[in-house]
N, CA, C and O atoms as a GROMACS GRO file, in nm:
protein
  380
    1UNK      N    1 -15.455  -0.320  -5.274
    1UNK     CA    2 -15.381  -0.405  -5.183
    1UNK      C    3 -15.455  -0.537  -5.169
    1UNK      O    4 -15.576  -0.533  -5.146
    2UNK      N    5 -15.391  -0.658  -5.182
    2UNK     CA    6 -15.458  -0.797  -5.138
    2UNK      C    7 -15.421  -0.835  -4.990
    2UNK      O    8 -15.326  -0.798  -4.921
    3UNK      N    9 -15.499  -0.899  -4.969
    3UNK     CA   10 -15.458  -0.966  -4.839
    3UNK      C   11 -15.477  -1.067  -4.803
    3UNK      O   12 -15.583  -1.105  -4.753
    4UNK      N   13 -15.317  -1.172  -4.833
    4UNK     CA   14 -15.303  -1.290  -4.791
    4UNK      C   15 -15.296  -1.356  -4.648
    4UNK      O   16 -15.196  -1.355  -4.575
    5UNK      N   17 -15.404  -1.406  -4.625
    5UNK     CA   18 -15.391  -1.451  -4.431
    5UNK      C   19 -15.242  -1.543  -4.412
    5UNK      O   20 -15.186  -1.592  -4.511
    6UNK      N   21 -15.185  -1.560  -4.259
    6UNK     CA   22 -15.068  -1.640  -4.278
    6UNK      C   23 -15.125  -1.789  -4.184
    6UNK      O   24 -15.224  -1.792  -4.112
    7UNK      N   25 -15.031  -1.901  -4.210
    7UNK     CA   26 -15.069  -1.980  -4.099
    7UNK      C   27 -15.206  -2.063  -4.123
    7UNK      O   28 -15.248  -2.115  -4.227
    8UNK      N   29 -15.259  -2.059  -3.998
    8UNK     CA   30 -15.405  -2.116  -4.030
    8UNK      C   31 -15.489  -2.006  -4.031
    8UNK      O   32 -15.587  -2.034  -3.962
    9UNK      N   33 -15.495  -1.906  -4.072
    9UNK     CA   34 -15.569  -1.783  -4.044
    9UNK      C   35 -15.687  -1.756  -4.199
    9UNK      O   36 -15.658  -1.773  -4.318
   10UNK      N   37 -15.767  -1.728  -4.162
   10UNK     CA   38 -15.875  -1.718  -4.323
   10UNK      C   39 -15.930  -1.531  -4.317
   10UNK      O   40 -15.950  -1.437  -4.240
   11UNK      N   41 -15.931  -1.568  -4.443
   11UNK     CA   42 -16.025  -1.398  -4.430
   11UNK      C   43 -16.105  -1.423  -4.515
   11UNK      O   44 -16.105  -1.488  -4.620
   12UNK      N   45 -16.214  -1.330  -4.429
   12UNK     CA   46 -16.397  -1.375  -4.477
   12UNK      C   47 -16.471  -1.260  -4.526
   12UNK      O   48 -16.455  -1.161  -4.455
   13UNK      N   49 -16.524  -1.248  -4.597
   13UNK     CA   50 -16.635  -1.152  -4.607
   13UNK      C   51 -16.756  -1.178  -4.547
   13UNK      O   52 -16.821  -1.278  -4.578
   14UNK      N   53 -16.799  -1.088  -4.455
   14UNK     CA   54 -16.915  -1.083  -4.401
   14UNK      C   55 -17.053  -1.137  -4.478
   14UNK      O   56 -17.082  -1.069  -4.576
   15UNK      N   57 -17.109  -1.210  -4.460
   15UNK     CA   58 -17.232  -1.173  -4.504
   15UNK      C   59 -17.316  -1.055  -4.426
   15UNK      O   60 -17.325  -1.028  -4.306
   16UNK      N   61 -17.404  -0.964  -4.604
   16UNK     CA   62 -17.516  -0.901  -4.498
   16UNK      C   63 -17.631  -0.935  -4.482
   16UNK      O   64 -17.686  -0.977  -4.584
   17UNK      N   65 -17.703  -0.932  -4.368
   17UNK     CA   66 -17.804  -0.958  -4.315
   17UNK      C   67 -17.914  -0.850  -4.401
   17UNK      O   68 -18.031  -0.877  -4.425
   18UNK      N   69 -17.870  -0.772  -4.424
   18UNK     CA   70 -17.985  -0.633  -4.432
   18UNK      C   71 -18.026  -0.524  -4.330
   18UNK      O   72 -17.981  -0.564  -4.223
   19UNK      N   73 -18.065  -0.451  -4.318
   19UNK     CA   74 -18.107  -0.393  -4.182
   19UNK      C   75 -18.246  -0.418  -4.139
   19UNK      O   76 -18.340  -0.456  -4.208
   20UNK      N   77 -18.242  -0.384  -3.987
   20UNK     CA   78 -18.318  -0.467  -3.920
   20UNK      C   79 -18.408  -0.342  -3.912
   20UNK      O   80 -18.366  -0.226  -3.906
   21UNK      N   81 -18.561  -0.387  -3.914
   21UNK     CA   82 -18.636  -0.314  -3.927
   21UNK      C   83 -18.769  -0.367  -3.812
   21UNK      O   84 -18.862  -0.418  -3.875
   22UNK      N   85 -18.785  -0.365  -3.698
   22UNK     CA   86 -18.931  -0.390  -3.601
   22UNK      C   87 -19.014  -0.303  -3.578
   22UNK      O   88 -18.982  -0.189  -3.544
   23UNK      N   89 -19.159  -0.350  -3.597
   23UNK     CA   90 -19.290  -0.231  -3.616
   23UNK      C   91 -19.210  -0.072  -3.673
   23UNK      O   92 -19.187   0.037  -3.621
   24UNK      N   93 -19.187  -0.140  -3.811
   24UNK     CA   94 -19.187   0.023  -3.856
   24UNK      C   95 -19.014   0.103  -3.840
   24UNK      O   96 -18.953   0.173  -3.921
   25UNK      N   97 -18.980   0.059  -3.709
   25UNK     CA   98 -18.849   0.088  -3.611
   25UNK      C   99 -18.746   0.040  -3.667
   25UNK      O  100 -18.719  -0.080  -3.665
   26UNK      N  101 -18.648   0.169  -3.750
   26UNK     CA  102 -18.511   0.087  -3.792
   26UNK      C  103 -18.424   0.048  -3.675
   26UNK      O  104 -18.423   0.117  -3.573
   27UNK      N  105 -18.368  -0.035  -3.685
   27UNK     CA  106 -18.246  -0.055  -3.545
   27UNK      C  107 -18.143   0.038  -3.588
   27UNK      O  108 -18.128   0.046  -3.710
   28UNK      N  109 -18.075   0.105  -3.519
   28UNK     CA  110 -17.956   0.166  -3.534
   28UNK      C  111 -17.849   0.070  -3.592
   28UNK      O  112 -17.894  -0.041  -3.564
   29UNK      N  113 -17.725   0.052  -3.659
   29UNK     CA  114 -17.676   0.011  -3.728
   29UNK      C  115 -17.542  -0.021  -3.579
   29UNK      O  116 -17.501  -0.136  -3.563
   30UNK      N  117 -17.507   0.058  -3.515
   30UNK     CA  118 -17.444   0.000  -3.375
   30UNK      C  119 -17.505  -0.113  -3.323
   30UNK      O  120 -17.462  -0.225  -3.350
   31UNK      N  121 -17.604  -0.093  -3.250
   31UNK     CA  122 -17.682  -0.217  -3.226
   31UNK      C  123 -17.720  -0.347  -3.272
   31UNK      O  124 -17.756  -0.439  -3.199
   32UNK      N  125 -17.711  -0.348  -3.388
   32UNK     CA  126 -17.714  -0.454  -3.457
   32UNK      C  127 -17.597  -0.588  -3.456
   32UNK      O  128 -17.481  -0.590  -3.496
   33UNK      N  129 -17.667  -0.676  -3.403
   33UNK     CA  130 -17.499  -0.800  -3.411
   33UNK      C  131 -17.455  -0.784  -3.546
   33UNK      O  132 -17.499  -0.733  -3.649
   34UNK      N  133 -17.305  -0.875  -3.495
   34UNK     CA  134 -17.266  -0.915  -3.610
   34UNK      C  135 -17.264  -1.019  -3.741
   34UNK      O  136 -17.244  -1.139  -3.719
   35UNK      N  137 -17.274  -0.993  -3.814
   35UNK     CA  138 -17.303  -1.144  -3.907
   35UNK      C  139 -17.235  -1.253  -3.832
   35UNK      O  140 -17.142  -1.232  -3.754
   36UNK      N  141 -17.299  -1.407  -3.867
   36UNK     CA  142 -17.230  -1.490  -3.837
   36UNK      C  143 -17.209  -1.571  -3.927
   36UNK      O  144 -17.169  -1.685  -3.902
   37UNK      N  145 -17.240  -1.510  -4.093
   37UNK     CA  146 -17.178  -1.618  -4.149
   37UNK      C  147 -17.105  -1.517  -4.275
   37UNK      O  148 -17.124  -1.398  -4.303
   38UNK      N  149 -17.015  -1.620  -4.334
   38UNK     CA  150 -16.901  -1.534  -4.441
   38UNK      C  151 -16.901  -1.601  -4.544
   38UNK      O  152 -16.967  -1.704  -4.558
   39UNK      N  153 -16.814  -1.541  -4.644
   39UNK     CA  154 -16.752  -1.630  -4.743
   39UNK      C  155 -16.608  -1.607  -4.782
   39UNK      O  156 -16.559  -1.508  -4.836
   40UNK      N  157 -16.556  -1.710  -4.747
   40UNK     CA  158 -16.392  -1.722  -4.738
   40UNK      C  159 -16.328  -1.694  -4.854
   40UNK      O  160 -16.366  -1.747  -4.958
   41UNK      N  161 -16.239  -1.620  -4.852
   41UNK     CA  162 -16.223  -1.506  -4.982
   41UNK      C  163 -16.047  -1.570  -5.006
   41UNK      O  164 -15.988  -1.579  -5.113
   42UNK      N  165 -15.999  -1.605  -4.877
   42UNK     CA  166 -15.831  -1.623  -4.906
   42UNK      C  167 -15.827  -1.740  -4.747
   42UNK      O  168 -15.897  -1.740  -4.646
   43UNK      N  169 -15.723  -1.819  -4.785
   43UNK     CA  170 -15.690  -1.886  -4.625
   43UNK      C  171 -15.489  -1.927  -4.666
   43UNK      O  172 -15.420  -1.953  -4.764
   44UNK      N  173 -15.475  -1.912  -4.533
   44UNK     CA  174 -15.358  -1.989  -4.522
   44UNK      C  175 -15.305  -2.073  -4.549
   44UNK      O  176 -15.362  -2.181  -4.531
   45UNK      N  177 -15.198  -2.073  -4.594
   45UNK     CA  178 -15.072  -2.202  -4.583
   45UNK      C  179 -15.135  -2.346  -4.481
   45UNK      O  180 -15.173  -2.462  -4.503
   46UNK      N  181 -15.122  -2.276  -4.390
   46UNK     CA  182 -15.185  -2.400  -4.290
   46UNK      C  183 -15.028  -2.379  -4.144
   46UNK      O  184 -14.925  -2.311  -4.143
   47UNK      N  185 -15.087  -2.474  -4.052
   47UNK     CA  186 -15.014  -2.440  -3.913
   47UNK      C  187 -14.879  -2.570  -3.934
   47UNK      O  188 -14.888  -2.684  -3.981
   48UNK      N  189 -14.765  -2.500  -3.882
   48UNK     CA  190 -14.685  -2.639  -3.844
   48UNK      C  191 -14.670  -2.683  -3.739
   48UNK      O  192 -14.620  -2.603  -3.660
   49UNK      N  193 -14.697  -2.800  -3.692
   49UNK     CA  194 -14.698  -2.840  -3.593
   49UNK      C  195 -14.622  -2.894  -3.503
   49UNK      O  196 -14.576  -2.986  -3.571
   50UNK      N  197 -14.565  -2.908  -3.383
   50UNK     CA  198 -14.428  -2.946  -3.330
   50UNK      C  199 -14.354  -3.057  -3.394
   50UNK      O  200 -14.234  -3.067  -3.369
   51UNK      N  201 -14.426  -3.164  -3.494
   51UNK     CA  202 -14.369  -3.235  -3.502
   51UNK      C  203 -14.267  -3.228  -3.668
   51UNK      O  204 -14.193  -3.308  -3.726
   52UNK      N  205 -14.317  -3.080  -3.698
   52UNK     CA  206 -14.274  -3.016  -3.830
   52UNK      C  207 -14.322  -3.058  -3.927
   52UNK      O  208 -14.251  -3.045  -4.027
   53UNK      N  209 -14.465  -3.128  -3.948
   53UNK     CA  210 -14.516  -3.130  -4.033
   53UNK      C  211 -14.643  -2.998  -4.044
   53UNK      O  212 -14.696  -2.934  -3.953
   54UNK      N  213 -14.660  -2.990  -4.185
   54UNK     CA  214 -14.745  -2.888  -4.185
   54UNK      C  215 -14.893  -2.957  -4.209
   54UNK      O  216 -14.921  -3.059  -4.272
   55UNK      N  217 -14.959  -2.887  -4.152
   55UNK     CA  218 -15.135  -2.874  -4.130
   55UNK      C  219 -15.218  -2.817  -4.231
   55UNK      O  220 -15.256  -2.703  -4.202
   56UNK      N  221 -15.263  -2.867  -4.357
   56UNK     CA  222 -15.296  -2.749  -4.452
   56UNK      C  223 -15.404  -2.736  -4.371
   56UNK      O  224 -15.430  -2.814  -4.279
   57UNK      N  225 -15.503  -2.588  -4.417
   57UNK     CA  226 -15.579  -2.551  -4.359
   57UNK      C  227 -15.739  -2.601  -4.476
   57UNK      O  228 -15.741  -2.589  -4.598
   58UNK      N  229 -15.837  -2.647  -4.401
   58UNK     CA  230 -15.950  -2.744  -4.469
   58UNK      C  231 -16.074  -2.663  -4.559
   58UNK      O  232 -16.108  -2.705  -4.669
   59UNK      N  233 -16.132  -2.547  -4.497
   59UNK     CA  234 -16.183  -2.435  -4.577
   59UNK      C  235 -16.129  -2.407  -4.686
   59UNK      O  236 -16.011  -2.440  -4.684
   60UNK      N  237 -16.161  -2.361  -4.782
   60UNK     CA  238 -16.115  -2.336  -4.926
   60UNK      C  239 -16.206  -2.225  -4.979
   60UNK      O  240 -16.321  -2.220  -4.934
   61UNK      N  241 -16.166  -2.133  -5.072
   61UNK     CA  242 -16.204  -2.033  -5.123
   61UNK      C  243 -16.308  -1.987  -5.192
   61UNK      O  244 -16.296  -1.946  -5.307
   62UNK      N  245 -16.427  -1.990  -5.124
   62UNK     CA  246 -16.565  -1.994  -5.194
   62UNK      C  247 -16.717  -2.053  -5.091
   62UNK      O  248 -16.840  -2.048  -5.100
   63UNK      N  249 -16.578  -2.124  -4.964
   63UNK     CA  250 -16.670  -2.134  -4.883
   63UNK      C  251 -16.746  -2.092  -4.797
   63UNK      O  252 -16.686  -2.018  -4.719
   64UNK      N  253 -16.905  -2.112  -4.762
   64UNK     CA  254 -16.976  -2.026  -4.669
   64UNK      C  255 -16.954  -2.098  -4.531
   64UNK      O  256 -16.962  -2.216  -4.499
   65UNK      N  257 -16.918  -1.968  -4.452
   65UNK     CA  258 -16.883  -2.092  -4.309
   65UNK      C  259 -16.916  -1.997  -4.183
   65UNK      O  260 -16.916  -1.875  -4.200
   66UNK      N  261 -16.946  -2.058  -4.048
   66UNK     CA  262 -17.066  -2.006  -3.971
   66UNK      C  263 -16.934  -1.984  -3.831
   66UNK      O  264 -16.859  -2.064  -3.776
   67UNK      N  265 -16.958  -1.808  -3.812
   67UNK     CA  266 -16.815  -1.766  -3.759
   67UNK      C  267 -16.922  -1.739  -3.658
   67UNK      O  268 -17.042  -1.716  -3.676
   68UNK      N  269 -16.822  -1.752  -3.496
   68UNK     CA  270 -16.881  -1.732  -3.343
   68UNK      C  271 -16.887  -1.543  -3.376
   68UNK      O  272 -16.826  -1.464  -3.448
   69UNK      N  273 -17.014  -1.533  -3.259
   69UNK     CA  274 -17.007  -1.405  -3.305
   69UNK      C  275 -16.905  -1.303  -3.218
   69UNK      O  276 -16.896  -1.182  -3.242
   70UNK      N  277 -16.851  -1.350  -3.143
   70UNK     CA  278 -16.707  -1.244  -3.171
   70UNK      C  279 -16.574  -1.303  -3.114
   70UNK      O  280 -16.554  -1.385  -3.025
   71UNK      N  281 -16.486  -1.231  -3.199
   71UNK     CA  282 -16.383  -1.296  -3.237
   71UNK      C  283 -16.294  -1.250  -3.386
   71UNK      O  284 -16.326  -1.168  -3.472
   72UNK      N  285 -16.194  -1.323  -3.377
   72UNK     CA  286 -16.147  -1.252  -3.506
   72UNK      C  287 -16.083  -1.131  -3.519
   72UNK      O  288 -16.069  -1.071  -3.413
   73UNK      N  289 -16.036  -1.074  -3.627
   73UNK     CA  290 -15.995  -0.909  -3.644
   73UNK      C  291 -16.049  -0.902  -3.773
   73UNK      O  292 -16.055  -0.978  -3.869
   74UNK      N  293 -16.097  -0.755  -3.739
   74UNK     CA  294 -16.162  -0.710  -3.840
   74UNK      C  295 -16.055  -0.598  -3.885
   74UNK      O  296 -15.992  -0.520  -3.813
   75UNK      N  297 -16.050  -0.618  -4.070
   75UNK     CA  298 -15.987  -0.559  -4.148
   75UNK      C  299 -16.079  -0.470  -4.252
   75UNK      O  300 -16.169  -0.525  -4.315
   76UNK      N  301 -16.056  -0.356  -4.263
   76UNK     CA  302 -16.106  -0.232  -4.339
   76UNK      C  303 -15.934  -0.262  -4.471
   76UNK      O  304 -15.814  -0.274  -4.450
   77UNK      N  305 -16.038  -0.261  -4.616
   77UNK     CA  306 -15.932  -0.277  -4.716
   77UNK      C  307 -16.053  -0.232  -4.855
   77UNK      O  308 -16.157  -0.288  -4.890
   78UNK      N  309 -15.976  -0.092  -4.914
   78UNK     CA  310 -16.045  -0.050  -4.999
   78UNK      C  311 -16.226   0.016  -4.980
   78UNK      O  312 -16.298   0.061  -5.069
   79UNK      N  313 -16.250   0.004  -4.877
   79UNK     CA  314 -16.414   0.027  -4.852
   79UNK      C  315 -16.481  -0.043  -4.798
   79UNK      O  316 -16.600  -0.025  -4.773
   80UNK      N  317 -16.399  -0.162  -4.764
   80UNK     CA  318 -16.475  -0.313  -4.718
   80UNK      C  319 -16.434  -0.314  -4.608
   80UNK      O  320 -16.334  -0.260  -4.559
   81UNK      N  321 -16.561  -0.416  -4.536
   81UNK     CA  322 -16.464  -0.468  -4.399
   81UNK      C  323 -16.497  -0.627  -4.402
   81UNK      O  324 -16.604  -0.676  -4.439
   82UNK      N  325 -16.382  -0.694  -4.354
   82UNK     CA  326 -16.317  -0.842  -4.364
   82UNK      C  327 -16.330  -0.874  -4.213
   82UNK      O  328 -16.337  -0.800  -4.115
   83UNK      N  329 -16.332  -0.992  -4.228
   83UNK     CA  330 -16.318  -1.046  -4.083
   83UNK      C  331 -16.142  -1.176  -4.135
   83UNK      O  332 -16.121  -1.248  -4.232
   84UNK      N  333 -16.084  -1.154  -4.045
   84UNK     CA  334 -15.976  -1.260  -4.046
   84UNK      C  335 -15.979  -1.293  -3.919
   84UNK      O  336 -15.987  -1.214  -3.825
   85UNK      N  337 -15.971  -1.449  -3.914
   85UNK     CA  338 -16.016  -1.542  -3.742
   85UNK      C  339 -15.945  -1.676  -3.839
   85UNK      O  340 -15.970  -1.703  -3.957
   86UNK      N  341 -15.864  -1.735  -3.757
   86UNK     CA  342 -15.857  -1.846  -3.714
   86UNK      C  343 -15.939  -1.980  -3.794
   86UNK      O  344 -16.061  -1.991  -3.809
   87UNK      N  345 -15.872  -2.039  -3.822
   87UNK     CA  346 -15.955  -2.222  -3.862
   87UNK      C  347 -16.045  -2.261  -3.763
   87UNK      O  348 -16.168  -2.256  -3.769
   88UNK      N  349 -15.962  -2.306  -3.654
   88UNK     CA  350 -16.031  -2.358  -3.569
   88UNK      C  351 -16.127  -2.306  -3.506
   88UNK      O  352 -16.206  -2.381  -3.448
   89UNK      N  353 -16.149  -2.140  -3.500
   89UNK     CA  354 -16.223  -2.090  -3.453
   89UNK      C  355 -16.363  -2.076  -3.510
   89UNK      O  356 -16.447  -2.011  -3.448
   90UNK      N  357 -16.396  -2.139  -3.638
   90UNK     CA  358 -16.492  -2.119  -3.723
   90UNK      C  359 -16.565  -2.261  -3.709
   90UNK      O  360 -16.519  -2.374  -3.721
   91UNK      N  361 -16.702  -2.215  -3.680
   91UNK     CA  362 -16.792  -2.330  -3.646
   91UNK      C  363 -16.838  -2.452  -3.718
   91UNK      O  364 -16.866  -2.566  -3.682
   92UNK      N  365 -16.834  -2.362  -3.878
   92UNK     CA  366 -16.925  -2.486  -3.957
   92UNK      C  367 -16.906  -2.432  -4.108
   92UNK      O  368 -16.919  -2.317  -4.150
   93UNK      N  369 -16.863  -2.581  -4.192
   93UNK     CA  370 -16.892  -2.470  -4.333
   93UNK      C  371 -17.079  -2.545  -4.368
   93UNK      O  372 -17.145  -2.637  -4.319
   94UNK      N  373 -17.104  -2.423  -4.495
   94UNK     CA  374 -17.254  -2.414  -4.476
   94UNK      C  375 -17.277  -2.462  -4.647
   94UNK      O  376 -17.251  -2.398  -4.749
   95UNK      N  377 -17.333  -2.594  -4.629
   95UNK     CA  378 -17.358  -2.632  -4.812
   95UNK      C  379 -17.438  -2.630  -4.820
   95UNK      O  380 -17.490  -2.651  -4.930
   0.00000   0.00000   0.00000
């Protein structure tokens, strides 16, 4: 199954961090935040706006970009998990 976001909506792949490891002490994998940065795998059409023009959306497919840490919906697809959030909701792309 693919999954095309609609609108201004993007879907990201997580980056992983690795697990967190202090004196010796794994962190439990609950505990651990969430990534805050991705790489944008698919994005939207873009938003229309009252005045009926459309908004393409500015992220593009390959980009690394720095997501608030919560927020979004998270999508399970094939074994993976995705984050899909919003344009505007995404902080920064990362070059």
């Amino acid at each position: 199954m693919s999954i095309k976001p609609i609108g201004d909506r993007v879907l990201i792949e997580l980056v992983d961090e690795g697990k967190s490891e202090i004196g010796g002490i794994i962190i439990p994998t609950s505990s651990i935040e969430q990534p805050d940065r991705g790489t944008v795998l698919a994005v939207g059409d873009g938003m229309v706006g009252d005045n009926g023009k459309k908004t393409p959306v500015t992220v593009k497919s390959g980009d690394v970009v720095l997501l608030p840490k919560h927020g979004g919906t998270e999508v399970k697809n094939e074994g993976k998990v995705y984050q899909i959030i919003r344009e505007h909701d995404l902080l920064a792309i990362i070059n």
